[in-house]
N, C-alpha and C positions, 0 to 999 in steps of 0.2 A: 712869315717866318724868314729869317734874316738866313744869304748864302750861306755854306759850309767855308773857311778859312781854309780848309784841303781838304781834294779828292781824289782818286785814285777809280780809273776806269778801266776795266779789262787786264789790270796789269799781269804781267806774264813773266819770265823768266827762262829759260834752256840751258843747260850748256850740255853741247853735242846732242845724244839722244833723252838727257837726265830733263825733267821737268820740276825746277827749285821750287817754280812760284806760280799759280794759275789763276786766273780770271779773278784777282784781286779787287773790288770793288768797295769800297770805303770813304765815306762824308765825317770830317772831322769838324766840330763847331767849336769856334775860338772860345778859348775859357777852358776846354773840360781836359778832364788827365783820365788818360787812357793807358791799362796794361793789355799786354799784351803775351801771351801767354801759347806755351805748347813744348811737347816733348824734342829733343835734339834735333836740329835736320827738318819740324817741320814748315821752314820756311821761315822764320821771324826775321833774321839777321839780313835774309834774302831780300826779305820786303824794305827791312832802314836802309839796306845801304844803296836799293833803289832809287827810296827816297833822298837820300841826301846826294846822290852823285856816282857814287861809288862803283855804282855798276848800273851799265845802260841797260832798259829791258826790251826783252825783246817784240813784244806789244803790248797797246797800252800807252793810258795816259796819265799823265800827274799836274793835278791841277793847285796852285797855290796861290792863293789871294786873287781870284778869277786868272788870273795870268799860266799857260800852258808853262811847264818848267819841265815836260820830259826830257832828258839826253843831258840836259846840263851837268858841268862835271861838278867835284866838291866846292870850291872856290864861288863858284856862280850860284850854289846854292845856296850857300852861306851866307851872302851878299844877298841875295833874294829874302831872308830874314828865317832861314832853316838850319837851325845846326846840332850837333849830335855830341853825347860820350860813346865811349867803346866800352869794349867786355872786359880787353886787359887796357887798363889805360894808357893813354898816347902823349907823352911827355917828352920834353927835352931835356935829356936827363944832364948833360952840361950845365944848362941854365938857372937862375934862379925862379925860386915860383911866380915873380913879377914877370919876369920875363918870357917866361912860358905865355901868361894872362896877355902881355903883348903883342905878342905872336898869334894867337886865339882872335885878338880883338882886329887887330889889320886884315888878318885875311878874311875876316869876317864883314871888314868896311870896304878896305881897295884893294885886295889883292895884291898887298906885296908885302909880306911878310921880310923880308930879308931887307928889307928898308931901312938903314938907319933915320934915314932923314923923315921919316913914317911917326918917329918915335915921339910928338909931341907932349908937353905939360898939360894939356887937355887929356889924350888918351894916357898918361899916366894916372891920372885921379880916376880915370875911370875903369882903370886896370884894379887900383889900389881900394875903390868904394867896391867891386866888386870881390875884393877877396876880406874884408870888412863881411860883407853879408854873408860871405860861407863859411867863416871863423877862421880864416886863413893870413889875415894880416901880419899876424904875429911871426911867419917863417916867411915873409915874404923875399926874402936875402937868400934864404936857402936854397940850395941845387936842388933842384926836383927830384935828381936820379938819388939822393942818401934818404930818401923819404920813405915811411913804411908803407905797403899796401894802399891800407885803408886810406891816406891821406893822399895818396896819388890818386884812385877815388876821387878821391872830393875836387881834387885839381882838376880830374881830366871833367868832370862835370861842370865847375866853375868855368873852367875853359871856354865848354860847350855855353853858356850864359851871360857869358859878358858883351857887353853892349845892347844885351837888352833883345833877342830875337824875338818871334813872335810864336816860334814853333818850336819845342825842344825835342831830340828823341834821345832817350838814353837808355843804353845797351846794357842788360844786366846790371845796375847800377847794384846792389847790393850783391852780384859774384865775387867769390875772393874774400869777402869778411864773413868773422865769424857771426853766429844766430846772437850773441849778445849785442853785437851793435848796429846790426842789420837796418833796427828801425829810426837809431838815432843817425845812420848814416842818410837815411830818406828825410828823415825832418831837416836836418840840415840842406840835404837838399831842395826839398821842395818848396820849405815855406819861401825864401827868397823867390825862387819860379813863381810862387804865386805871387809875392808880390808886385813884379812885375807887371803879370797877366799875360804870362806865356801860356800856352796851349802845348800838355805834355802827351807823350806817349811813352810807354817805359817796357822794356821786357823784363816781365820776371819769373821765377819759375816759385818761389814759395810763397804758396797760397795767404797766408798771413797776413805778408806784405801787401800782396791785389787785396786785400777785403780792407784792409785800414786805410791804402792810399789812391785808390782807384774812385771812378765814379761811373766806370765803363770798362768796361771787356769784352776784346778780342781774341778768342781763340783760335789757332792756327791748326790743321794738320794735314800733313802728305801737302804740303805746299798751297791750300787752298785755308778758307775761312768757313769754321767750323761753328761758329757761334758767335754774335755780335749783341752786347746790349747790357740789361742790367747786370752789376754784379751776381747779390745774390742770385738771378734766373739763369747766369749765365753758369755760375759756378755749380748748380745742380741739376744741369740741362742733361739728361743720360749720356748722351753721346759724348758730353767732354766729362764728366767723371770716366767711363769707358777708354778712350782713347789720349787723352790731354792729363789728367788728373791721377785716373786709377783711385779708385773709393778707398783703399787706407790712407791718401795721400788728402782726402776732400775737409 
């Protein structure tokens, strides 16, 4: 059996006496799209942004592509081949949407975003083939900040995917739109990831979503890992109907 592409040993979490995140242990196999799933507060958001940088934890390790990647901040992680969307998306609202995709892809290669001289005809084509794949070519002039919701959405996840990473995590990707376009906002997203063959994990909270686009679930609660594995067994495991789900919600 071929190593996990990322793993997570003992991870932990504090802040002061608060316990976010505990003995987090998790093997992630390149290929599969994993949700991730739990009620407010229990730990998901704790876990990504361990993952990609954003907060050191306090024990524990994170292992990616055999290589130890604990403490690294965002930038080294991203360069490392790990990058993420957010809840509310993280846009330059000055900029054009190319330009954002820019910005995404340098600090994702060398770390200098504010680079002019960064800004090559190479990485332009591959700013521009990647907002092609997310249906986004066509406002590529437009300022990011006159954009509705749902299509900052789509940026801030394009963002997270351009150049090709090997690991994507994307935060609530369908929060903020409505139930109508919930699933055409994940097809746009995912099918390009799969293209790829990016290794996802996604959090989400409507069940729906996890059964159409998942292949695996993670359940979170009170800051620990409540349930790991198939969907369907995972979705009707008592414990996460009880705590994570709640049975009118399964």
């Amino acid at each position: 059996m071929s190593a996990p592409l990322f793993r997570t040993i003992g991870l932990e979490k504090t802040f002061g006496g608060v316990v976010a995140a505990k003995d987090i242990s998790i093997d992630v196999m390149s290929g599969e799209r994993i949700a991730i799933i739990g009620s407010n507060g229990a730990g998901k958001t704790t876990f990504v942004n361990m993952v990609t940088g954003y907060l050191t934890p306090s024990a524990g390790q994170i292992l990616f592509d055999g290589h130890d990647i604990t403490g690294l901040d965002p930038r080294q992680t991203a360069q490392a081949g790990i990058r993420r969307s957010f809840q509310i998306a993280q846009v330059f609202a000055e900029m054009t949407v190319l330009e954002n995709m820019l910005i995404a892809l340098i600090a994702g290669q060398d770390g200098r975003p504010s680079a002019r001289a960064a800004i090559t005809p190479e990485r332009i084509d591959i700013a521009r083939s990647a907002l092609d794949r997310f249906g986004l070519s066509v406002i590529a002039d437009t300022p990011a900040g006159t954009l509705p919701q749902g299509t900052r959405k789509q940026l801030d996840i394009a963002m997270a995917a351009v150049g090709d990473p090997r690991l994507v995590l994307l935060d609530e990707p369908t929060s903020g739109v409505s139930a109508d376009e919930k699933m055409a906002m994940m097809d746009t997203a995912i099918a390009p990831l799969d293209a790829s063959g990016a290794t996802i994990l996604f959090i989400e909270h409507d069940m729906d979503v996890v059964r159409r686009y998942a292949d695996r679930v993670i359940a979170f609660y009170e800051g620990t890992v409540l349930a790991d594995g198939n969907v369907a067994v995972v979705l009707e495991d008592e414990k996460v109907r009880k705590y994570v789900i709640g049975d009118s919600h399964a």
